[in-house]
N, C-alpha and C positions, 0 to 999 in steps of 0.2 A: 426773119431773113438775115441777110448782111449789114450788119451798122457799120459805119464810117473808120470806128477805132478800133474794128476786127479785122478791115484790110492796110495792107501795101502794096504798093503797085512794083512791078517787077518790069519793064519796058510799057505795055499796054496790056499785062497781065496782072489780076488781081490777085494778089497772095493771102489766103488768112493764115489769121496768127493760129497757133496750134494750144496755147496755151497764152491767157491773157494774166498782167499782174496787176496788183491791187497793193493799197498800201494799209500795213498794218496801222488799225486807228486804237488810241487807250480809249476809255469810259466815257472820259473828260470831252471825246471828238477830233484829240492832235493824231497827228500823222507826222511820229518825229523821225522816218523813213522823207519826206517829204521835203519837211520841214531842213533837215542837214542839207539834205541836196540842192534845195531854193537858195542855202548860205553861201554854196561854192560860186567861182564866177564860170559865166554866160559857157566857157570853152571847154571848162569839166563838168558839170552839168549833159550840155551834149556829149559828150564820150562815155558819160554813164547812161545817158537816156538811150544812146545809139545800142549800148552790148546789152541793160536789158531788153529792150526791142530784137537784139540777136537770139536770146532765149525763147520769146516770146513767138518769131517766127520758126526759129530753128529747132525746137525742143524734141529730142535732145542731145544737146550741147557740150562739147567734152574741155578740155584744155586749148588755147590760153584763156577761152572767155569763162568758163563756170567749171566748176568742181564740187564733191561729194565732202563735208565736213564731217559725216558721220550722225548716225540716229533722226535722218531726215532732214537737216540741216544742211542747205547749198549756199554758194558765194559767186554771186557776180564779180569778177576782179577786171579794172581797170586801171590803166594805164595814166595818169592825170598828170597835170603841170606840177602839182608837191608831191608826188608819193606815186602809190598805189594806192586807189578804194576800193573796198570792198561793201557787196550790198547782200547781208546774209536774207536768206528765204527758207521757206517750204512750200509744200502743195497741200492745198486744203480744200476741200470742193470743187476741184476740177482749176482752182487759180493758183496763181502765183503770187505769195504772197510775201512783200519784201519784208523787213523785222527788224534792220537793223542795218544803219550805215556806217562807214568810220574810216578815216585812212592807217593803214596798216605804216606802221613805225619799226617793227621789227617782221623778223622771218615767220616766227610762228604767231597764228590769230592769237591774239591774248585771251586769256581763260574768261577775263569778266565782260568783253563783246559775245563770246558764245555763250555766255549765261544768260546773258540779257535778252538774247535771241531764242534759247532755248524758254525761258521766265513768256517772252512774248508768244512766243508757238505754243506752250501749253494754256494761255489766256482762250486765244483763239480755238484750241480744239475745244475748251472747256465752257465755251459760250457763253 
């Protein structure tokens, strides 16, 4: 049926999510998806948790909150008290699956965050 973490409620309407995320975990069992976002404080945290939950109900989701990085590769982008973050994903079995966090420093994502994201999505396809 319905579990808890599949709805929101929308006045006294229940909404599901269309697509749910999960956080990429290594071998090891980290979840350094997780693990960065637990580092930021209480106020960024929420703003990241709020726009993945936008994907998560809304999918799919175009500009300002997510965009297409290319070769399957998407970005949650947020708005945060330093910066910009970014929380790269793909779709892998019907989830959503984050892979990589980081605050964006400059205009273009840096080559070695989408490697590491790409390095992670092929972990994951490759089981």
């Amino acid at each position: 049926m319905y579990s808890r973490s599949n709805l929101n409620w929308q006045g006294s309407v229940p909404v599901l999510k269309k697509v749910r995320a999960s956080f990429y975990r290594t071998v090891s069992g980290n979840e350094p998806v997780r693990e960065w976002i637990k580092s930021l404080s209480l106020e960024d945290r929420k703003i990241i948790g709020a726009d993945i939950a936008t994907v998560e109900f809304g999918w799919p989701v175009g500009m300002p909150v997510c965009r297409s990085l290319g070769k399957g590769i998407w970005e949650v982008r947020s708005n945060i008290t330093d910066g910009i973050a970014r929380v790269l994903f793909f779709f892998h079995d019907g989830r959503l699956i984050l892979l990589h966090g980081f605050v964006k420093k400059t205009q273009k994502t840096p080559d070695e965050d989408l490697k590491l994201a790409t390095k992670r999505m092929r972990e994951v396809e490759n089981g």
